[in-house]
C-alpha positions in Angstrom: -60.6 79.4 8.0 -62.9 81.1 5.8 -62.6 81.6 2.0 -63.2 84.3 0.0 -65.9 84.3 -2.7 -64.8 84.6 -6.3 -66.6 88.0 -6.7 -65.2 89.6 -3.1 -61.5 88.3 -4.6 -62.5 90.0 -8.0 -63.7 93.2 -6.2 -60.1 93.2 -4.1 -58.6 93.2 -7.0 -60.5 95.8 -8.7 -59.1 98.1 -5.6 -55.3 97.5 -6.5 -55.9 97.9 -10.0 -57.2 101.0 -9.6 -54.1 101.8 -7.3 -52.2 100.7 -10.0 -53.4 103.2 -12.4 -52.8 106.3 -9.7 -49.3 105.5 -9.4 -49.0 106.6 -14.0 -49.2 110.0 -12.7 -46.0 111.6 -10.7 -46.8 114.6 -8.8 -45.1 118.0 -10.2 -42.8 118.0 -6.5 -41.3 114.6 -7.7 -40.7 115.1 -10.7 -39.0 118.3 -9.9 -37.4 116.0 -6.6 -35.0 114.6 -9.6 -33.8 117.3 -11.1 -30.8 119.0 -8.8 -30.1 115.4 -7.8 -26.7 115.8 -9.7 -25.8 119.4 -8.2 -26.5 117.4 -5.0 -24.2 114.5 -5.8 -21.8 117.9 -6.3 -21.9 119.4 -2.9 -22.1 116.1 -1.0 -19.0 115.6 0.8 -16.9 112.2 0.1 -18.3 110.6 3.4 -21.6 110.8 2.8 -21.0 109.0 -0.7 -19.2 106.6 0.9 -22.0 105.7 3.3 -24.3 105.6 0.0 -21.6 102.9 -1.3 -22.0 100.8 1.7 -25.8 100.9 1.5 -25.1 99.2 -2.4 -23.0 96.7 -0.8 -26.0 95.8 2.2 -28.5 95.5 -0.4 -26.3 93.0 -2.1 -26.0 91.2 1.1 -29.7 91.4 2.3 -30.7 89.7 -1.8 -27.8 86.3 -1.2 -28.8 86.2 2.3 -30.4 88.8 4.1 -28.1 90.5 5.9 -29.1 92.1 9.1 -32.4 92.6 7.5 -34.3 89.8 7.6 -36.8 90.3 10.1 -38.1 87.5 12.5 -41.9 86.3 11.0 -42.8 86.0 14.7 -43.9 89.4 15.9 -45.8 89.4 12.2 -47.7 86.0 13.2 -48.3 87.0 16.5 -50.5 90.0 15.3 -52.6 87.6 12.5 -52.7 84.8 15.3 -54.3 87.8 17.2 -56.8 88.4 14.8 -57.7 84.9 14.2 -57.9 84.0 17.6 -55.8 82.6 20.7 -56.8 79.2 20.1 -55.4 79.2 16.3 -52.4 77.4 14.9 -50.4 80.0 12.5 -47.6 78.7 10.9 -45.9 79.4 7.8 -48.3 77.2 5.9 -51.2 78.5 7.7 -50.9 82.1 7.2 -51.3 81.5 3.3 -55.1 80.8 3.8 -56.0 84.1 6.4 -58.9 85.6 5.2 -57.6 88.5 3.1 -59.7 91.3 5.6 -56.9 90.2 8.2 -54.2 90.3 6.0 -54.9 94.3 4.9 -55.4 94.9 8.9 -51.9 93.8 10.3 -50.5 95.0 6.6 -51.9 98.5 7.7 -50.9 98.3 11.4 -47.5 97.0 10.4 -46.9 100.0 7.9 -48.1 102.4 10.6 -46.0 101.1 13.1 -42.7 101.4 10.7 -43.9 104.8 9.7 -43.6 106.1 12.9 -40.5 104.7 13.4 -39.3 106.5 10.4 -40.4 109.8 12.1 -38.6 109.1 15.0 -35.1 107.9 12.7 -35.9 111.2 10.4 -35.9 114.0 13.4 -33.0 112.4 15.4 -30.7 111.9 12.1 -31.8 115.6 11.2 -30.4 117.2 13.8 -26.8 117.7 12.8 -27.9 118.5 9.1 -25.7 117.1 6.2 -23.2 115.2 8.8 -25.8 113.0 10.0 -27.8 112.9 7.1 -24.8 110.0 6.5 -26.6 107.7 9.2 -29.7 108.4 7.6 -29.7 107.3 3.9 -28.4 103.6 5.2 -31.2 103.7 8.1 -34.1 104.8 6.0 -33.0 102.1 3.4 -33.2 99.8 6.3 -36.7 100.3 7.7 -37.8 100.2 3.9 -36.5 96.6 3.5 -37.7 95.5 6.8 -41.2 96.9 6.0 -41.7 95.2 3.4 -40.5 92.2 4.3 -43.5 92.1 7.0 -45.7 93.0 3.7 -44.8 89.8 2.3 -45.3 87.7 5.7 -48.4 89.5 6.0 -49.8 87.9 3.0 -48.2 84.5 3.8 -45.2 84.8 2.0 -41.1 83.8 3.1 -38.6 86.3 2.8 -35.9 84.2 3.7 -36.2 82.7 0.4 -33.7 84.5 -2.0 -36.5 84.7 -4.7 -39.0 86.5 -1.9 -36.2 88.9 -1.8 -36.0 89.8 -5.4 -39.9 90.6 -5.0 -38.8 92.7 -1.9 -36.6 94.3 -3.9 -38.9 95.0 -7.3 -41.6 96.8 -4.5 -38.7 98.8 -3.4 -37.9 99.9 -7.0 -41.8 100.3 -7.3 -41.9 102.9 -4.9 -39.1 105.0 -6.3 -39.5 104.9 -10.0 -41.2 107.3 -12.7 -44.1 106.1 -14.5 -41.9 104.4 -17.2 -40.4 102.2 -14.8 -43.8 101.3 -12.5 -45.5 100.4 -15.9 -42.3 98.1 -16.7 -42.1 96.7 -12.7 -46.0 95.8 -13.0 -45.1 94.0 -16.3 -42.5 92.2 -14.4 -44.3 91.1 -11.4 -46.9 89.9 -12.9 -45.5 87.3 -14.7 -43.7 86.6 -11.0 -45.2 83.1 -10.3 -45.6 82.0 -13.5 -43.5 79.1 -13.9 -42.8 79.9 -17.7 -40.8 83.0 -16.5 -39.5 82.3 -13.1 -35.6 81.6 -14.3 -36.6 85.0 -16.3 -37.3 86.9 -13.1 -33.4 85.5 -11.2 -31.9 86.8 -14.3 -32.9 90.1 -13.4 -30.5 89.8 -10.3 -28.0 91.4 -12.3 -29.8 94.8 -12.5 -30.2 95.2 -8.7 -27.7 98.2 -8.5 -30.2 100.0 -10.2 -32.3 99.7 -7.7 -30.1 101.7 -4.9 -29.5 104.4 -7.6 -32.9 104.6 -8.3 -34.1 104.9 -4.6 -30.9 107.3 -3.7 -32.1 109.7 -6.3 -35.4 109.8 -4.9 -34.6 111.8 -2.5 -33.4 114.7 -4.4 -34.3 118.1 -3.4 -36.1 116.5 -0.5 -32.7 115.9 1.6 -31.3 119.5 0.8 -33.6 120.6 3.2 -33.0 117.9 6.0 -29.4 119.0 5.3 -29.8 122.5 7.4 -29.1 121.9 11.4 -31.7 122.0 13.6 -34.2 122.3 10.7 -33.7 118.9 9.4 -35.6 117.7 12.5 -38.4 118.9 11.1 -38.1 117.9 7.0 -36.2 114.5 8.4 -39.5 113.3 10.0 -41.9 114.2 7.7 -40.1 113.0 4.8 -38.7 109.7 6.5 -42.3 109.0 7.1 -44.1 109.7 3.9 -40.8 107.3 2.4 -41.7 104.5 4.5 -45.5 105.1 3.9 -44.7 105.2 0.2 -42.8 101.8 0.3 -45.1 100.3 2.8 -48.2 100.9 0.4 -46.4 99.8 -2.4 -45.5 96.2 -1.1 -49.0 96.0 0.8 -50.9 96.7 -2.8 -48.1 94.1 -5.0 -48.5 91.3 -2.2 -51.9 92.0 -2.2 -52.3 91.5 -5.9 -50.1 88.6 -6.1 -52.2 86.6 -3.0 -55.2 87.8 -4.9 -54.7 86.3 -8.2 -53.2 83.3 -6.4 -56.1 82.5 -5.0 -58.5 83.2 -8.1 -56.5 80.5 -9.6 -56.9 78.0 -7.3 -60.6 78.5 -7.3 -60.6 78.2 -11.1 -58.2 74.8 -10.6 -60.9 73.7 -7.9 -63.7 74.7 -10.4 -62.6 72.7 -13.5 -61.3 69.6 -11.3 -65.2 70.0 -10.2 -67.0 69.9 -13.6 -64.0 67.3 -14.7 -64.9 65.1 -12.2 -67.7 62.2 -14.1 -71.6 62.0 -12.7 -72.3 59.2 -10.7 
């Protein structure tokens, strides 16, 4: 398989930094999206908080074992293996050392594919207005964990492992958070694989709740809207998609970075076993 040069590596990165540094700016509409969040949390009838309850309680599930979430790394594979061509072995082990073009392809095909989906979820669960809206929150929350769980097996990493999940879970609270709380989640993640600070990173288990709040409240002002009949179809796809988009880009950029970097440091570890190594 072919390697990436130091400098192409270097330039990738260069790209999600500068991601990075468009996500410190909100847009007016979302900041305003949190503000009649607790007159909506008011009006919302005792059903639909219950089904907001129940999506706490799958997020807890999907983080100890992955719950109905956990997506099969197959129909991932089978796109890179694609790519690569028929002939090519792609396992778990494999996937790790795709050249990083064909990672960003399938990551970008993968996110497309969800998106649509979303649409398709957002215009069906908009029809009845606030009663369905129920079914929604829990479904949209779905498709965003599934999404980027193919993020991560796009860039050659297991989200069957409980600690995969946690990441899965930090690009989730990515996506919904204010610039305070990107700036801290960067900070976070990129101390991930560092071995100093990985019993650091399970500790931080504990604040998962926040994570479902955080992402509930996201929707806002948004979901008044998708609660009018009929009407909703229309706000229920757009915004369902541009959610999953959202999340999508999110974990594509973070697993990006992180398979980046990883391989920067292998080169240096490569480099300085190199000049280490004694003239003949």
């Amino acid at each position: 398989m072919a390697i990436e040069t130091k400098e192409s590596l270097l330039h990738r990165l260069q790209e999600v930094e500068a991601w990075e540094k468009e996500q410190n700016d909100l847009w007016f509409w979302e900041k305003l999206g949190r503000l009649p969040f607790v007159l909506l949390d008011r009006i919302t009838p005792k059903f639909v908080r219950e089904k907001l309850g129940t999506a706490v309680d799958e997020m807890a599930a999907f983080l100890e074992t992955g719950g109905t979430y956990l997506v099969q790394d197959e129909a991932v594979y089978s796109r890179l293996r694609t790519r690569m061509g028929p002939n090519q072995a792609l396992g778990a082990q494999e996937v790790s050392s795709v050249p990083l073009t064909i990672m960003n392809d399938v990551a970008s095909e993968m996110r497309e594919s969800r998106a649509t989906f979303a649409t398709v979820q957002g215009a069906t669960t908009g029809i009845g207005g606030i009663f369905t809206l129920a079914l929604d929150i829990p479904l949209l929350l779905g498709t965003s964990l599934k999404v980027l769980q193919e993020m991560a097996l796009c860039y050659g990493y297991r989200p069957e492992e409980k600690r995969e999940r946690l990441f899965v879970v930090k690009c989730l609270q990515f996506a919904s958070s204010d610039i305070v709380g990107k700036k801290a989640i960067l900070e976070e993640l990129a101390q991930f694989d560092n071995p100093a600070s990985q019993k650091d990173v399970m500790a931080q288990l504990q604040g998962w709740r926040e994570v479902v709040v955080t992402y509930t409240e996201n929707f806002g002002w948004k979901k008044l809207f998708q609660m009018v009949p009929i009407a909703g179809i229309l706000f229920g796809a757009y915004l369902n998609r541009s959610t999953v988009q959202d999340v999508a880009e999110a974990g594509m950029m973070l697993y990006r970075k992180r398979r980046i970097l990883e391989r920067l440091r292998q080169s240096k570890e490569q480099s300085d076993a190199i000049s280490s190594t004694p003239q003949q």
